[in-house]
C-alpha positions, 0 to 999 in steps of 0.5 A, spaced: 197 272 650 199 275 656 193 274 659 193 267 658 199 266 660 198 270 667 192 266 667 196 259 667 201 261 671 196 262 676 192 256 675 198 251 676 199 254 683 193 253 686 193 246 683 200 246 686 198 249 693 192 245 693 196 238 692 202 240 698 195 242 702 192 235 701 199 232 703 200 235 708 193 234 711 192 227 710 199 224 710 199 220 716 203 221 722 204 214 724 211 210 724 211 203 726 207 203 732 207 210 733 202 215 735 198 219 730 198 227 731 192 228 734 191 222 737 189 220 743 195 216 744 197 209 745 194 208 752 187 211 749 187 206 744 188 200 748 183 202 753 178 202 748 180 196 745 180 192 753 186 188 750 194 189 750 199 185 746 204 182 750 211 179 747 214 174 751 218 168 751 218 162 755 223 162 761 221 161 768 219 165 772 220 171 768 216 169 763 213 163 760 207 158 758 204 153 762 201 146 760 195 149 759 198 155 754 196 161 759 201 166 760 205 166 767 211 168 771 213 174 775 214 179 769 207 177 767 204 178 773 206 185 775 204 188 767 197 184 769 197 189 774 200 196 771 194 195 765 189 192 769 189 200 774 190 202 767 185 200 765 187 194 761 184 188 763 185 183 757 192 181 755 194 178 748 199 173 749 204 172 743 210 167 744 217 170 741 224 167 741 227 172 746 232 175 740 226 177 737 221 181 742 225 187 740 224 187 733 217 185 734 216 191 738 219 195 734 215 192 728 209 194 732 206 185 733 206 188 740 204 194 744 210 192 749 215 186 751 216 183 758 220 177 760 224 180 765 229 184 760 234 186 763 235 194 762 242 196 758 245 202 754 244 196 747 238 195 748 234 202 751 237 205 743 231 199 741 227 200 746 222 205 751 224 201 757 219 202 764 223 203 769 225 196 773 221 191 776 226 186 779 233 186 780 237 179 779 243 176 779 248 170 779 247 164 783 251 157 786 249 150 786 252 146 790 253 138 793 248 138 799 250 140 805 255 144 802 261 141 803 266 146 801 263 152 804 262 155 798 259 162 797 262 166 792 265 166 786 272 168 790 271 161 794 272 159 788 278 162 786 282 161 793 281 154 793 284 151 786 282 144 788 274 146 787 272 145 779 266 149 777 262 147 771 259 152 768 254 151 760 258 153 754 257 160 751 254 163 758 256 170 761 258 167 768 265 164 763 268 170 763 265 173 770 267 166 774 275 168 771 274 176 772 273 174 780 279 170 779 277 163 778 282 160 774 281 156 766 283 150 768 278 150 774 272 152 769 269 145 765 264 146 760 258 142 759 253 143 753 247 144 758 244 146 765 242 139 766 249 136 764 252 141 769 248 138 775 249 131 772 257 133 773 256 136 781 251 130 782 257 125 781 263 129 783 266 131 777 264 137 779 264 141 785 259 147 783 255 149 778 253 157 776 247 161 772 242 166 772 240 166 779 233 164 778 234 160 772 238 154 776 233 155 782 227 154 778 232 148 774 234 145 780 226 145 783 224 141 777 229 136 777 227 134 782 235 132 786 236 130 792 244 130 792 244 138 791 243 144 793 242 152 791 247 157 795 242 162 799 246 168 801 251 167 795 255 174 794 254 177 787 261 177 783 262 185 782 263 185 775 259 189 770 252 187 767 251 185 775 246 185 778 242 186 772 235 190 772 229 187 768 222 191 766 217 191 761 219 195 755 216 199 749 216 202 742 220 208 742 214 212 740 210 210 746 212 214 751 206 217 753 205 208 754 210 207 758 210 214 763 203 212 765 205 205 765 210 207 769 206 211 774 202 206 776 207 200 777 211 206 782 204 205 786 204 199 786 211 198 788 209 202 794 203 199 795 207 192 796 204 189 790 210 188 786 213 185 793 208 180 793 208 178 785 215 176 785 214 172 792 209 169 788 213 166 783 218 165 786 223 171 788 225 174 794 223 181 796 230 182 800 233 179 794 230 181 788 226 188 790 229 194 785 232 198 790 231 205 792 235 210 787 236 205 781 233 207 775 232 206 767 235 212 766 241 211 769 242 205 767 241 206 760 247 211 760 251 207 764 251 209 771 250 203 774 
């Protein structure tokens, strides 16, 4: 009888031992779009592949689709060129509201994001983000000629004749009465469009947004009774300038350091230069400086 049981027993622990082993061997090691133990990472698989999976959202010029559907925009242009010295020569478009590129990315629809995404601590807890590709600011638009002299939001502040009106719900409410333009200065208005319509007729004085949305709103609009403020000095509040990159899922930051290396030569090769110019930005104005980096940025250093 005690053999028996010492058979048993003996028995049922290698069963035991030989079901962990199995687990242990064959449970996978991939969590949404990670990378598997003993893999040759994300980067191998989309060379092997040729294509990488973008996310993006329409926003000219960062981002945006054309009228034949193909994928545009400085943002593109620059993860075109990083994947191409990857290796990389195809790329999947996959057009997503902006809300949603994180949680795509996260979800693993999409091997990385770039839509201009400005860089902040928020963010970098959802997301790898490459290190910055464009930097960006706010912008003024005013009647032609410029009449008031106006370029910043102080101008505005140490004149209470001037009005401003600015889109309902936009970031530059609260940066125009942090540089001290008073409430009874800002209009409101439902959109960019109606905020043009106000400085066209004189309602207004000048209107303010993301410096190279309204620029690129003001070229399509097609106005003659406008003009956009070159040399505007940027509001010294918090979250300007913002910082836009390619970002990627937390997981692939063998992808990302790669991608980063590259777009660090073609920084200094002057590629990134000529790809923003292209699309409509200024290297004096919106090349990434010397010394800013995602790190800082994303510990709030800057």
């Amino acid at each position: 009888m005690k053999k028996f049981l010492l058979m048993f027993v003996l028995g049922f622990l290698l069963i035991a031992l030989a079901a962990c082993g199995s687990s242990d061997n064959n449970e996978s090691k991939e969590g949404g779009n990670g990378e598997s133990e003993g893999s040759g990472g994300k980067l191998e698989e989309l060379k092997e592949a040729g294509t990488v999976t973008i996310g993006f959202a329409n926003e000219e010029p960062y981002a945006y689709q054309d009228d034949n559907g193909e994928l545009k925009g400085a943002a593109v242009d620059i993860a075109a060129a990083v994947f191409k010295e990857l290796g990389v020569n195809e790329m999947d478009a996959k057009l997503a509201d902006f809300g949603q590129l994180i949680p795509g990315l996260k979800a693993g629809q999409f091997d990385v994001i770039t839509a201009g995404m400005a860089i902040n601590s928020d963010r970098c807890k959802n997301a790898a983000f490459g290190e910055p590709e464009m930097k960006y600011g706010e912008g003024l638009i005013v009647q032609k000629g410029n009449p008031l002299n106006l370029k910043s939001y102080t101008d505005i502040a140490d004149n209470p004749d001037v009005k401003v009106s600015v889109m309902a719900g936009a970031t530059e409410n609260e940066f125009l009465k942090t540089e001290g333009v008073s409430e009874d200065q800002i209009q409101s208005a439902d959109d960019i469009p109606a905020t043009f319509s106000a400085v066209e007729s004189g309602r207004a004085d000048a209107t303010t947004g993301t410096e190279m949305t309204i620029k690129m709103a003001l070229e399509s609009s097609n106005s003659d009774k406008l003009e956009f403020v070159e040399g505007f000095e940027q509001p010294d509040v918090e979250g300007v300038p913002s910082y836009g990159a390619a970002a990627f899922h937390l997981d692939n930051t063998d992808l990302r350091d790669a991608y980063n290396e590259k777009l660090a030569e073609l920084k200094e090769d002057g590629t990134v230069a000529e790809l923003l110019e292209k699309n409509g930005f200024s290297e004096a104005n919106n090349m990434v400086e010397p010394g800013i980096t995602t790190e800082k940025i994303c510990n709030g250093e800057l």
